[in-house]
C-alpha positions in Angstrom: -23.4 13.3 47.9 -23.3 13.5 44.5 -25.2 11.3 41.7 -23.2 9.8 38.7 -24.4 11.0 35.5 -24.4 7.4 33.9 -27.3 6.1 36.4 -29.6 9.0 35.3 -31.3 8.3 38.4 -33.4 10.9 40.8 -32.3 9.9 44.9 -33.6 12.1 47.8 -30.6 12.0 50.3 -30.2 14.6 53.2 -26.9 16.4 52.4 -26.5 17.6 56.1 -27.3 16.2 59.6 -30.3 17.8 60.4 -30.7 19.9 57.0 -34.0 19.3 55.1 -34.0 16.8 52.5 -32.9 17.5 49.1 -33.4 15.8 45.7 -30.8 15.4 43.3 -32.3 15.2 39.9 -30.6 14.4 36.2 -27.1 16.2 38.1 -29.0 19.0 39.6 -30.1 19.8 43.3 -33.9 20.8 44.1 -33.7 21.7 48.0 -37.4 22.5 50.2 -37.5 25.8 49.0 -37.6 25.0 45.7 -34.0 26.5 44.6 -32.2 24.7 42.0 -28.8 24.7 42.0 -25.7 23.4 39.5 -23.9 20.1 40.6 -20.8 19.0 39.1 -21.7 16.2 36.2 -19.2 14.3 34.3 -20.8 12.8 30.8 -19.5 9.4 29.9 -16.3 9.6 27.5 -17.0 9.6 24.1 -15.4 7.6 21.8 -13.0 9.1 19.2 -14.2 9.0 15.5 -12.2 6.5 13.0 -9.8 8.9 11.1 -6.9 8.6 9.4 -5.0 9.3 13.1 -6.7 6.7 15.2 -5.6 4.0 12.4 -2.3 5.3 12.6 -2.4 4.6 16.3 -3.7 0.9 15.2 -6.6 -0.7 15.0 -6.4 -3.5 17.5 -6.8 -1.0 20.2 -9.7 1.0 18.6 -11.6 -1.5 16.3 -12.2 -4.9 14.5 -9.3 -5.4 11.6 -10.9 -3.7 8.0 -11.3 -4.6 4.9 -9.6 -2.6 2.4 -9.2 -2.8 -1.4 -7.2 -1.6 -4.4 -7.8 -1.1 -7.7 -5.3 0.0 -10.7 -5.5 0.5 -14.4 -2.5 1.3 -16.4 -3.6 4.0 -18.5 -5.1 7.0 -18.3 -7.8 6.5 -20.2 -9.0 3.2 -18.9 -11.7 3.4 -15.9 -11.2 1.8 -12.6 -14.6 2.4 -11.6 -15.7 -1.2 -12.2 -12.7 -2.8 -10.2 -13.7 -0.4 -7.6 -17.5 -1.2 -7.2 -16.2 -5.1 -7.3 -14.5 -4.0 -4.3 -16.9 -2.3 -2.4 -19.6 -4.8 -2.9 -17.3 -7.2 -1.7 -17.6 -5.4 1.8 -14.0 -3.2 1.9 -14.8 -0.1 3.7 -11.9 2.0 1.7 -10.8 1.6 -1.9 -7.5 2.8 -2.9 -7.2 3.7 -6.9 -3.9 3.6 -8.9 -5.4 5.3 -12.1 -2.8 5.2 -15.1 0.3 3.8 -12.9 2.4 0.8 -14.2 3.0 -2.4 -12.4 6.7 -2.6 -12.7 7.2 -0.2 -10.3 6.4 -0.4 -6.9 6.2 3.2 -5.5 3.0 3.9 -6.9 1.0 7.1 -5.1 -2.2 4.8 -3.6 -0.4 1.8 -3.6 2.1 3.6 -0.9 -0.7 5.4 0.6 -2.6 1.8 0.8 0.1 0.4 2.5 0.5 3.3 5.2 -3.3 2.7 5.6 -3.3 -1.4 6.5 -2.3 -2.6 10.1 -2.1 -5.8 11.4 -5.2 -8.0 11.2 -6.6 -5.9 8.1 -7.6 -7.5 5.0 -6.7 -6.5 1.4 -8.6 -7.0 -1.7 -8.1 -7.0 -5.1 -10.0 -8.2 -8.4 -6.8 -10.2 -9.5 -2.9 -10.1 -8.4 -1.8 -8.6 -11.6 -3.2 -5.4 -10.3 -0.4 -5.4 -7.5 2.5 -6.3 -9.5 3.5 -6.7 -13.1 6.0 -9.1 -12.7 6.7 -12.7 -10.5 9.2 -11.3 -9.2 7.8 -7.9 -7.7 4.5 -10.2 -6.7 6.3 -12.7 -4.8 8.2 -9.2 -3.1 4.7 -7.8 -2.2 3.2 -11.2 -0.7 5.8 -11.4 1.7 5.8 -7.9 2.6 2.2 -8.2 3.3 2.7 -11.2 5.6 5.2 -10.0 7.2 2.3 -7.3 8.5 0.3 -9.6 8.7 -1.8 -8.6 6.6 -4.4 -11.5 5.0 -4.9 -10.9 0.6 -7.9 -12.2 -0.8 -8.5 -12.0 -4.5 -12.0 -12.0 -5.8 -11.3 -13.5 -8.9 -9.2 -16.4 -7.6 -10.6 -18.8 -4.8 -7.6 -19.9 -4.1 -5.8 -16.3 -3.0 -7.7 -16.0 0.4 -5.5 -16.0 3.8 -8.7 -15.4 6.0 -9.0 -19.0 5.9 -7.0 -22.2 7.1 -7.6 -23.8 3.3 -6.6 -20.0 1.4 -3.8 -20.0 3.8 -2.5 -23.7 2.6 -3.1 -22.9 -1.1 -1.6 -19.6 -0.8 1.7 -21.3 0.4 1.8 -24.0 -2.0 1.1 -21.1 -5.1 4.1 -18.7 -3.5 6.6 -21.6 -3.5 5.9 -22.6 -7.0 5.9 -19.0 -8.1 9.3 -18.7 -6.3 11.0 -21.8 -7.5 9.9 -20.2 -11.0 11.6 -16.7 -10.5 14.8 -18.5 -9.3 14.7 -21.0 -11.9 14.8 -18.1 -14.7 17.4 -16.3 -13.0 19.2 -19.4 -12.7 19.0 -20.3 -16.7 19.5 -16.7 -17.7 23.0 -16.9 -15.9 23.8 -20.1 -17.1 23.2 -18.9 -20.2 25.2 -15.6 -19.9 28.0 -17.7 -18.6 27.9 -19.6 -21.5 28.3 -16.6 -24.0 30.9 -14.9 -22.0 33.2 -18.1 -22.1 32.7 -18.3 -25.9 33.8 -14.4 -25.9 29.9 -12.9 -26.7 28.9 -10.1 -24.4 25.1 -10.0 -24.0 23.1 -7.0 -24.3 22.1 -4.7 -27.3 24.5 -4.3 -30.3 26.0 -0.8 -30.5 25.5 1.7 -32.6 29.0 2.4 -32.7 30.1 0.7 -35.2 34.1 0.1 -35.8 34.1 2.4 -38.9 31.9 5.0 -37.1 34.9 5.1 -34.3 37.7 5.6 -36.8 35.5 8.4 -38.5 34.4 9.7 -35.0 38.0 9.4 -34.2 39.2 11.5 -36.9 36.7 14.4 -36.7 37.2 14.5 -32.9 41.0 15.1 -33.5 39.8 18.1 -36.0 38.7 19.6 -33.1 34.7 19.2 -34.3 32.0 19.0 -31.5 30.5 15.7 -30.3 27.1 16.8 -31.5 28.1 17.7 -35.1 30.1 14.1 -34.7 27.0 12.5 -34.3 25.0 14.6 -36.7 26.9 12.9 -39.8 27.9 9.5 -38.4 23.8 9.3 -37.6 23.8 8.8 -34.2 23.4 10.2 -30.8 26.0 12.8 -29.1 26.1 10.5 -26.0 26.7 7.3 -28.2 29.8 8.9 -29.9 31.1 9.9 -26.4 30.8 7.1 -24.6 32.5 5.2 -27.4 35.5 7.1 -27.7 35.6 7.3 -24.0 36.3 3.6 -23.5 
Protein backbone atom coordinates (compact mmCIF):
# COMPACT_ATOMS: atom_id res chain seq x y z
CA UNK A 1 0.00 0.00 0.00
CA UNK A 2 1.18 2.98 -1.15
CA UNK A 3 1.26 6.61 0.64
CA UNK A 4 -0.06 9.78 -1.24
CA UNK A 5 2.55 12.32 -1.73
CA UNK A 6 0.16 15.31 -0.57
CA UNK A 7 -0.09 13.79 3.16
CA UNK A 8 3.71 13.80 3.53
CA UNK A 9 3.11 11.43 6.19
CA UNK A 10 5.56 8.32 7.51
CA UNK A 11 2.88 4.91 8.15
CA UNK A 12 4.43 1.53 9.17
CA UNK A 13 2.02 -0.92 7.38
CA UNK A 14 2.93 -4.65 6.69
CA UNK A 15 2.84 -5.01 2.85
CA UNK A 16 2.50 -8.92 3.04
CA UNK A 17 0.74 -11.40 5.36
CA UNK A 18 3.29 -12.49 7.38
CA UNK A 19 6.20 -10.29 5.82
CA UNK A 20 8.02 -8.04 8.34
CA UNK A 21 6.92 -4.59 8.72
CA UNK A 22 7.93 -1.90 6.48
CA UNK A 23 7.93 1.88 6.70
CA UNK A 24 6.94 4.02 3.96
CA UNK A 25 8.60 7.34 4.36
CA UNK A 26 8.20 10.80 2.24
CA UNK A 27 7.28 8.03 -0.96
CA UNK A 28 10.03 5.65 -0.23
CA UNK A 29 10.06 2.13 1.47
CA UNK A 30 12.62 1.37 4.42
CA UNK A 31 12.01 -2.62 5.02
CA UNK A 32 13.93 -4.58 8.33
CA UNK A 33 16.99 -4.88 6.70
CA UNK A 34 17.36 -1.47 6.14
CA UNK A 35 17.02 -1.43 2.09
CA UNK A 36 15.45 1.49 0.63
CA UNK A 37 13.77 1.14 -2.21
CA UNK A 38 11.87 3.71 -4.99
CA UNK A 39 7.98 3.91 -4.74
CA UNK A 40 5.93 5.42 -7.31
CA UNK A 41 5.06 9.25 -6.09
CA UNK A 42 2.78 11.55 -7.93
CA UNK A 43 3.57 15.51 -6.98
CA UNK A 44 0.45 17.65 -6.77
CA UNK A 45 -0.35 19.38 -10.28
CA UNK A 46 1.16 22.58 -10.66
CA UNK A 47 -0.61 25.32 -11.76
CA UNK A 48 0.11 26.87 -15.22
CA UNK A 49 1.80 30.36 -15.17
CA UNK A 50 -0.41 33.46 -16.51
CA UNK A 51 0.80 33.95 -20.19
CA UNK A 52 -0.42 35.37 -22.97
CA UNK A 53 -2.02 31.61 -23.85
CA UNK A 54 -3.83 30.85 -20.62
CA UNK A 55 -5.69 34.42 -21.16
CA UNK A 56 -6.41 33.40 -24.48
CA UNK A 57 -8.02 30.41 -23.02
CA UNK A 58 -10.01 33.05 -20.54
CA UNK A 59 -9.72 34.11 -17.47
CA UNK A 60 -12.76 32.98 -15.68
CA UNK A 61 -11.45 29.60 -15.72
CA UNK A 62 -7.88 30.46 -14.57
CA UNK A 63 -8.15 33.70 -12.49
CA UNK A 64 -9.96 36.80 -11.04
CA UNK A 65 -10.93 39.38 -14.09
CA UNK A 66 -7.63 42.07 -14.51
CA UNK A 67 -7.19 45.35 -14.66
CA UNK A 68 -5.70 46.62 -17.76
CA UNK A 69 -4.89 50.07 -19.02
CA UNK A 70 -4.06 52.13 -22.14
CA UNK A 71 -2.32 54.98 -22.81
CA UNK A 72 -1.82 56.97 -26.24
CA UNK A 73 -0.16 60.18 -27.45
CA UNK A 74 -0.57 61.38 -30.88
CA UNK A 75 2.84 62.28 -31.75
CA UNK A 76 5.97 60.93 -31.79
CA UNK A 77 7.56 63.19 -29.80
CA UNK A 78 5.17 63.41 -26.92
CA UNK A 79 5.78 60.90 -23.87
CA UNK A 80 3.26 58.46 -22.67
CA UNK A 81 5.20 57.61 -19.75
CA UNK A 82 3.16 59.81 -17.38
CA UNK A 83 -0.35 58.41 -18.57
CA UNK A 84 1.28 55.17 -18.06
CA UNK A 85 2.47 55.40 -14.39
CA UNK A 86 -1.20 57.00 -13.78
CA UNK A 87 -2.22 53.66 -14.88
CA UNK A 88 -0.22 51.53 -13.05
CA UNK A 89 -0.62 53.18 -9.77
CA UNK A 90 -4.07 52.90 -10.37
CA UNK A 91 -3.56 49.00 -9.84
CA UNK A 92 -3.71 47.68 -13.82
CA UNK A 93 -1.44 44.82 -14.03
CA UNK A 94 -0.63 45.51 -18.00
CA UNK A 95 -0.49 48.88 -19.81
CA UNK A 96 -0.92 48.99 -23.41
CA UNK A 97 0.84 52.19 -25.22
CA UNK A 98 -0.34 53.77 -28.57
CA UNK A 99 2.80 56.10 -28.98
CA UNK A 100 2.36 58.64 -32.00
CA UNK A 101 -1.07 56.91 -33.31
CA UNK A 102 -4.17 59.19 -34.14
CA UNK A 103 -7.53 58.80 -32.73
CA UNK A 104 -9.60 58.82 -35.87
CA UNK A 105 -8.65 55.55 -36.70
CA UNK A 106 -9.44 52.64 -34.95
CA UNK A 107 -6.99 49.93 -35.98
CA UNK A 108 -4.26 51.16 -33.96
CA UNK A 109 -1.24 48.40 -33.18
CA UNK A 110 -1.86 48.34 -29.04
CA UNK A 111 -5.14 49.40 -29.20
CA UNK A 112 -5.87 45.98 -31.30
CA UNK A 113 -3.46 44.09 -29.30
CA UNK A 114 -5.41 45.62 -26.11
CA UNK A 115 -8.47 44.40 -27.22
CA UNK A 116 -7.21 40.74 -28.08
CA UNK A 117 -5.77 40.96 -24.51
CA UNK A 118 -9.33 41.82 -22.35
CA UNK A 119 -11.92 38.97 -21.72
CA UNK A 120 -14.99 39.08 -19.99
CA UNK A 121 -15.05 40.48 -16.53
CA UNK A 122 -11.66 42.56 -17.14
CA UNK A 123 -11.48 46.11 -16.42
CA UNK A 124 -10.04 48.88 -18.74
CA UNK A 125 -8.42 52.02 -17.78
CA UNK A 126 -7.74 55.09 -19.19
CA UNK A 127 -6.59 58.71 -17.97
CA UNK A 128 -9.54 60.31 -20.07
CA UNK A 129 -11.83 58.90 -23.13
CA UNK A 130 -10.23 61.06 -25.68
CA UNK A 131 -7.37 58.65 -25.49
CA UNK A 132 -9.71 55.88 -27.06
CA UNK A 133 -11.32 57.79 -29.70
CA UNK A 134 -11.01 61.20 -31.44
CA UNK A 135 -14.41 61.58 -32.38
CA UNK A 136 -18.30 60.98 -30.72
CA UNK A 137 -18.83 59.02 -33.15
CA UNK A 138 -15.95 56.38 -32.99
CA UNK A 139 -16.27 56.73 -28.93
CA UNK A 140 -19.82 55.84 -28.78
CA UNK A 141 -18.56 52.68 -31.41
CA UNK A 142 -15.88 51.65 -28.90
CA UNK A 143 -18.30 51.82 -25.63
CA UNK A 144 -20.59 49.52 -27.06
CA UNK A 145 -18.02 47.17 -28.31
CA UNK A 146 -16.63 47.09 -24.91
CA UNK A 147 -19.94 46.18 -23.37
CA UNK A 148 -20.81 44.03 -25.56
CA UNK A 149 -17.54 41.95 -23.99
CA UNK A 150 -18.39 42.88 -21.23
CA UNK A 151 -15.85 44.52 -20.44
CA UNK A 152 -16.29 47.41 -17.38
CA UNK A 153 -14.19 51.23 -18.56
CA UNK A 154 -13.20 53.34 -15.78
CA UNK A 155 -11.60 56.58 -16.43
CA UNK A 156 -9.43 58.09 -13.85
CA UNK A 157 -9.99 61.52 -14.61
CA UNK A 158 -13.78 61.34 -14.80
CA UNK A 159 -15.82 59.90 -11.74
CA UNK A 160 -18.47 59.45 -13.54
CA UNK A 161 -16.93 56.80 -16.41
CA UNK A 162 -16.68 53.75 -13.91
CA UNK A 163 -18.90 50.50 -14.80
CA UNK A 164 -17.54 48.53 -11.73
CA UNK A 165 -20.13 50.19 -9.91
CA UNK A 166 -24.15 50.18 -9.81
CA UNK A 167 -23.82 54.38 -9.69
CA UNK A 168 -20.80 54.46 -12.75
CA UNK A 169 -22.97 52.02 -14.48
CA UNK A 170 -26.27 54.45 -14.29
CA UNK A 171 -24.14 57.54 -15.23
CA UNK A 172 -22.41 55.80 -17.87
CA UNK A 173 -25.85 55.17 -19.50
CA UNK A 174 -27.25 58.38 -19.09
CA UNK A 175 -23.69 60.10 -20.74
CA UNK A 176 -23.87 57.35 -23.76
CA UNK A 177 -27.44 58.29 -24.66
CA UNK A 178 -26.76 61.99 -24.64
CA UNK A 179 -23.57 61.51 -26.63
CA UNK A 180 -25.73 59.46 -29.08
CA UNK A 181 -28.69 61.70 -29.48
CA UNK A 182 -25.75 64.26 -30.29
CA UNK A 183 -24.04 62.18 -33.14
CA UNK A 184 -27.47 61.59 -34.62
CA UNK A 185 -28.61 65.02 -34.16
CA UNK A 186 -25.46 66.30 -36.44
CA UNK A 187 -25.98 63.81 -38.93
CA UNK A 188 -29.43 64.63 -39.00
CA UNK A 189 -28.76 68.64 -39.56
CA UNK A 190 -25.94 67.99 -41.84
CA UNK A 191 -28.44 66.12 -44.29
CA UNK A 192 -31.03 68.53 -43.80
CA UNK A 193 -28.83 70.88 -44.71
CA UNK A 194 -27.33 69.08 -47.81
CA UNK A 195 -30.82 68.43 -48.87
CA UNK A 196 -31.44 71.89 -48.79
CA UNK A 197 -28.48 72.95 -51.18
CA UNK A 198 -29.08 70.10 -53.52
CA UNK A 199 -32.74 71.38 -54.12
CA UNK A 200 -31.51 74.91 -54.71
CA UNK A 201 -28.98 73.20 -57.39
CA UNK A 202 -25.51 73.67 -54.92
CA UNK A 203 -23.51 70.57 -54.69
CA UNK A 204 -21.59 70.46 -51.44
CA UNK A 205 -18.01 69.69 -51.13
CA UNK A 206 -14.74 71.48 -52.16
CA UNK A 207 -14.78 73.91 -55.25
CA UNK A 208 -12.73 72.48 -58.17
CA UNK A 209 -9.80 73.41 -59.50
CA UNK A 210 -11.07 72.88 -62.69
CA UNK A 211 -12.23 75.72 -63.61
CA UNK A 212 -14.54 76.19 -66.91
CA UNK A 213 -11.76 78.01 -68.84
CA UNK A 214 -9.15 75.50 -67.58
CA UNK A 215 -11.43 72.69 -69.43
CA UNK A 216 -11.81 74.47 -72.74
CA UNK A 217 -7.92 75.05 -72.56
CA UNK A 218 -7.36 71.45 -71.24
CA UNK A 219 -9.74 70.49 -73.95
CA UNK A 220 -7.82 71.94 -76.64
CA UNK A 221 -4.25 70.81 -75.75
CA UNK A 222 -5.65 67.34 -75.12
CA UNK A 223 -6.94 67.24 -78.80
CA UNK A 224 -3.19 68.44 -79.84
CA UNK A 225 -2.33 65.20 -78.77
CA UNK A 226 -0.20 66.81 -75.53
CA UNK A 227 0.18 64.66 -72.39
CA UNK A 228 -2.03 65.06 -69.21
CA UNK A 229 1.01 66.00 -67.17
CA UNK A 230 2.32 68.77 -69.50
CA UNK A 231 -1.72 69.78 -69.48
CA UNK A 232 -1.52 70.37 -66.03
CA UNK A 233 1.94 71.83 -65.92
CA UNK A 234 0.58 75.15 -67.65
CA UNK A 235 -3.11 75.20 -66.65
CA UNK A 236 -1.35 74.97 -62.84
CA UNK A 237 -2.77 72.10 -61.59
CA UNK A 238 -2.49 68.40 -60.90
CA UNK A 239 -2.37 65.60 -63.83
CA UNK A 240 -5.16 63.74 -61.99
CA UNK A 241 -7.37 67.01 -61.68
CA UNK A 242 -7.18 67.58 -65.53
CA UNK A 243 -8.15 63.83 -66.05
CA UNK A 244 -10.73 63.45 -64.04
CA UNK A 245 -12.27 66.60 -65.45
CA UNK A 246 -12.28 65.77 -68.92
CA UNK A 247 -13.32 62.37 -68.01
CA UNK A 248 -16.81 63.37 -66.79
Amino acid sequence: MFTSSLTRVSVDEKLAVGGPPKTIVYGRVVDGADQVHDTPSEDPPKPPAETETRRNIGCTVFGMPHEVGYARVSKREQNPEAQEAELRAAGCERVFVDHGESSRVTDRPQWLACLDYLRPGDTLKVRRLDRLAGSERILIETLQDLDTRQVNIVSLTEPMIDTTTPMGRALYGIVAVFAQLRVDTIRDNTQRGLDYARSQGRVGGRPSVMTPERIATAERMRAEKQSWESIGRVLGVGATSVRRALNR
